[in-house]
N, C-alpha and C positions, 0 to 999 in steps of 0.2 A: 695222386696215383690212382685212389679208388677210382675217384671220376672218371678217369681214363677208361677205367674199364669198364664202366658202366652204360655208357652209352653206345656202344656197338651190341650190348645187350639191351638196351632198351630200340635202339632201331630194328634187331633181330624179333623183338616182342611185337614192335606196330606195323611190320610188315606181315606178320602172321596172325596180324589181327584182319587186317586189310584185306588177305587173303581171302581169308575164311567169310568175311563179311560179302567179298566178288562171289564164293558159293554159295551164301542163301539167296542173294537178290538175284541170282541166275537159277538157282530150285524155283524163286517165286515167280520170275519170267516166263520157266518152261511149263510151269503149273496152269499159268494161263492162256498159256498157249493150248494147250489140250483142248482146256474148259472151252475158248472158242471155237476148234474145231467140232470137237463131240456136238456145239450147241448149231454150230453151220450145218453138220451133218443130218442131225436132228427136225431142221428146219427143211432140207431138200427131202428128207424120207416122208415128211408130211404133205409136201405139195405136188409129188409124185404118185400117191395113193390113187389108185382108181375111184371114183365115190360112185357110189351106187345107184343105179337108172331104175326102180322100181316100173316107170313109167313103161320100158320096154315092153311090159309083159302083158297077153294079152289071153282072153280065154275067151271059151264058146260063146258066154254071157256077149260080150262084146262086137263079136262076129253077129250074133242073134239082132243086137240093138242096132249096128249101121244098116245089116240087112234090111230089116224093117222100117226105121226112120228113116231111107234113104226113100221110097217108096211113098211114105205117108206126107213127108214134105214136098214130094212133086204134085200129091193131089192138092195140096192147101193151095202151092204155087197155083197151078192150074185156075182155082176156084179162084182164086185173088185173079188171074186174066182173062176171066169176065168179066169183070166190074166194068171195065171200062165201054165194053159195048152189049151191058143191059140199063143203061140207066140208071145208074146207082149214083145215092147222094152225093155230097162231098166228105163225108164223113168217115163212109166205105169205103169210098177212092182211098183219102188219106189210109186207112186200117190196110186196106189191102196192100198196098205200094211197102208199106214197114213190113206185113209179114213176106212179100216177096222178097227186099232188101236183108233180111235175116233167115230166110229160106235157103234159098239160094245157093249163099257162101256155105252150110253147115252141108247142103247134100254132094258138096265138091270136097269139101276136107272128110267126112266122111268116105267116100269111094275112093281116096287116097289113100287111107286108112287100111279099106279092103285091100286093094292094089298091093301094099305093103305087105298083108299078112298072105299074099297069095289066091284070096278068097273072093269068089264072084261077084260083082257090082252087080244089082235088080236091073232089068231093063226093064222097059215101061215107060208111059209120059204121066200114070197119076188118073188116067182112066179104065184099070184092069179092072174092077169090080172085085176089089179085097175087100169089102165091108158086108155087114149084119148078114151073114152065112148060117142057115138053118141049126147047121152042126156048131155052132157057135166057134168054128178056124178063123173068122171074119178077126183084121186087125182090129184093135178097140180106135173107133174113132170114125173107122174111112168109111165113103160113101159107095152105096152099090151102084151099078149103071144108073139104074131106074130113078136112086133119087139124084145122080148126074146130071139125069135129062133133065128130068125136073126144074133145077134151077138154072139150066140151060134155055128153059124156054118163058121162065120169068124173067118179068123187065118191072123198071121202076122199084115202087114201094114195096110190092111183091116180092119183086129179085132180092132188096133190104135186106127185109126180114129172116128169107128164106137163108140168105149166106151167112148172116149172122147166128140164124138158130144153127145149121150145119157147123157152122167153124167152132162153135162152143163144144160142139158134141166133140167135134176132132181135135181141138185142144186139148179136150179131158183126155182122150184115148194117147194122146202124144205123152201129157204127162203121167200116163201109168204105165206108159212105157219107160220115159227117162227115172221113173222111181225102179223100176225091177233092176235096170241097169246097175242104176246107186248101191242096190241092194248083193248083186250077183256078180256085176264086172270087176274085171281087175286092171285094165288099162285106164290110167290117172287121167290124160285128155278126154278120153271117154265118161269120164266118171263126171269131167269138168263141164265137156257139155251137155249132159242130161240136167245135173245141177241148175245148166243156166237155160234151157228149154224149162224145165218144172218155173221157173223166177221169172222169163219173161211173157210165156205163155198163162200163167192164171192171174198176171195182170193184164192181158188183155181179153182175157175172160170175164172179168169184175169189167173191165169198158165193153166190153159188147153186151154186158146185162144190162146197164148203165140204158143205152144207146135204146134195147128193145123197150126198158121200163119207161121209158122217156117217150119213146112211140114216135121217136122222128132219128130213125136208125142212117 
């Protein structure tokens, strides 16, 4: 008799075990369910963030340094195409040909630069006479007409030496330009190419020393 009656109570006991066990493992389902959401959600708020363009920003500095080097790269251009018809070594051909090949590109991304910020692009070809100005306003570097002509009308060994002594001088004045910049600009490409005008400009300043100490320029 007892047994009888004991087992619709213990069936009544492992169904309300069973029960109760379907509501934790459905608390610990819904528990993770969240946790993945929250962590999805988490992960879209971070790769939708704006990140920040520093780069954008641009000041006088910067304005000041395209203006300028836009100007003093036409006249190096310029002096580099004579080489080829004053009789210059091979030595100077090759010198000349790289700083044209590096010239060149930087005074076009530069005026793109201007373009961008609204602000005037120089015009000129590189023979205005922006150098050694009594009042000392002369860029550092460029040459005035006078000593323009000058190695305009030298040839050979002469022409040599002369573009090499001139292109030293206008190296140095290029990179105390791309250092003020380093020093004052705030636009990051700007900053990148004075950087790389200062690194490739005074090694080839050590080879055109090279070149004159050597006395076969």
């Amino acid at each position: 008799m007892n047994t009888h009656r004991s087992l619709p109570r213990r069936a009544a006991l492992a169904a309300t075990a069973f029960a109760a066990a379907l509501v934790v493992a459905a608390s610990g389902g819904g528990e993770s369910t969240v946790t993945a959401d929250t962590s999805a959600a988490a992960s879209t708020t971070t790769t939708t963030t704006p990140a920040s363009t520093p780069d954008d920003r641009h000041n006088q500095a910067d304005v000041a340094f395209a203006q300028g080097m836009i100007p003093h790269h036409r006249q190096a251009v310029l002096m580099s195409d004579m080489v080829a018809a004053h009789g210059a070594s091979a030595d100077v051909k090759t010198l000349a040909a790289e700083i044209r090949k590096a010239q060149v590109p930087e005074i076009e991304t530069m005026s793109g630069w201007l373009r961008a910020w609204g602000e005037k692009v120089p015009a000129g070809t590189g023979m205005d006479g922006m150098g050694h100005r009594d009042d000392g306003s002369g860029m550092p570097g460029m040459m005035d007409h006078r000593e323009m002509g000058r190695l305009g009308d030298a040839r050979g060994n002469a022409f040599d030496t002369m573009f090499l002594t001139m292109m030293i001088e206008h190296h140095e004045g290029a990179i105390d330009m791309a250092g003020t910049e380093k020093q004052r600009g705030a636009y990051g490409p700007a900053k990148d190419l004075a950087d790389a005008i200062i690194t490739s400009q005074t090694a080839e300043i050590a080879r055109m020393r090279q070149m004159l100490d050597a006395g076969r320029p």
